[in-house]
C-alpha positions in Angstrom: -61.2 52.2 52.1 -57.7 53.8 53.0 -56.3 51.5 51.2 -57.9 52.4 47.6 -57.3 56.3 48.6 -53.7 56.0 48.9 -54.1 54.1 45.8 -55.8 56.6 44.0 -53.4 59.2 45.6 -50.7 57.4 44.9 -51.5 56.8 41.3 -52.2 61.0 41.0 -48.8 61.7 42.0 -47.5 59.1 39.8 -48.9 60.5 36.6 -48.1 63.9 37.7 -44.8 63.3 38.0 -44.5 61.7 34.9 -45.7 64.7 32.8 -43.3 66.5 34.9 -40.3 64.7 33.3 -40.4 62.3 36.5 -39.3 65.3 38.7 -40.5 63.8 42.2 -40.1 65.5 45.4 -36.7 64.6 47.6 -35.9 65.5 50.9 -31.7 66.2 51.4 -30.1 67.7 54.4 -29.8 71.4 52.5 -33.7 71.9 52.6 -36.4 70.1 50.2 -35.3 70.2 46.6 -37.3 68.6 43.2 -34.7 66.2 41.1 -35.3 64.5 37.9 -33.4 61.5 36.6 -32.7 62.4 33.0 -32.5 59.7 30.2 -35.2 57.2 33.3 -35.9 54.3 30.8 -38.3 53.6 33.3 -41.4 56.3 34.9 -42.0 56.3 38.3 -44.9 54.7 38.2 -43.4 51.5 37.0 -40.9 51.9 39.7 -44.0 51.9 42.4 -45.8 48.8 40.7 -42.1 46.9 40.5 -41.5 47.7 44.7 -45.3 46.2 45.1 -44.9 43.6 43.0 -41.5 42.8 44.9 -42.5 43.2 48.5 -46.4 42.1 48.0 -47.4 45.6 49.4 -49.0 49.1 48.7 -46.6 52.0 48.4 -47.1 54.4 50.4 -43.9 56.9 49.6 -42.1 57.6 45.7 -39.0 59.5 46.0 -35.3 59.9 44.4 -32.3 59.1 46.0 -28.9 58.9 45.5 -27.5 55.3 46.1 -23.9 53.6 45.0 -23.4 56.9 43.0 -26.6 56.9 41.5 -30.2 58.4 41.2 -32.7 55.8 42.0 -36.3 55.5 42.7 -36.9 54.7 46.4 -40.4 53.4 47.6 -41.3 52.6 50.6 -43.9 49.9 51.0 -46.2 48.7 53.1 -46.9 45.2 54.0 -48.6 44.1 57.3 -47.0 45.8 60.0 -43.7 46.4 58.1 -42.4 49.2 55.9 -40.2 48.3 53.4 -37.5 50.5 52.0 -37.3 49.7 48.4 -34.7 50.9 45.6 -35.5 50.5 41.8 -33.7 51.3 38.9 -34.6 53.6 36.4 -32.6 52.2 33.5 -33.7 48.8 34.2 -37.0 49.0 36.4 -35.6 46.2 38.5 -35.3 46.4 42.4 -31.4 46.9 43.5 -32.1 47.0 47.0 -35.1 46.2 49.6 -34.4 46.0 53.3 -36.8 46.8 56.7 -37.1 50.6 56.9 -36.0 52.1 60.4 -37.9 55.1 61.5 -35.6 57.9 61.0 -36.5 62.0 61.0 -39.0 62.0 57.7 -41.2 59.7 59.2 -42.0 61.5 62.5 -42.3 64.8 60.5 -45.3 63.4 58.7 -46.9 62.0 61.7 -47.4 65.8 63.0 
């Protein structure tokens, strides 16, 4: 049952940020900021389903990040035990990156 809520949450902030021009929520060192990827051939809901799909979890974070220069999509997944920390592209809507996510300062905020 938690499962299909995240889903359905998941999913809500999806489409939301998708009407919004795919401005999604990003946390940087100088306080919280909203970024948009302008030109994103790819939504980032397409970006969740192509982390899923990679890692054969359920998403369970969307956000944008700079990497190698870049705005990307960065999901983090869910499978099992382990939390997967995946990067998607938005021109291509192909995963660049997906490695083992370490706890760092964003995840013990949102256990509070």
């Amino acid at each position: 049952m938690f499962k299909r809520k995240s889903t359905l949450a998941l999913a809500a902030l999806a489409l939301i940020s998708a009407a919004a021009g795919v401005s999604v929520y990003a946390a940087g060192d100088a306080g919280n900021d909203a970024r948009t990827i302008p030109n994103a051939r790819f939504s980032l809901a397409q970006a969740v389903t192509a982390a899923e799909q990679h890692v054969g979890g359920t998403a369970s974070k969307a956000e944008v990040e700079p990497h190698g220069g870049k705005l990307v999509y960065d999901v983090e997944v869910v499978k099992g035990p382990q939390v997967f920390d995946v990067k998607v592209s938005p021109d291509q809507g192909t995963v660049i990156a997906a490695t083992a996510d370490k706890a760092d300062r964003d995840d013990h905020e949102q256990q509070d």
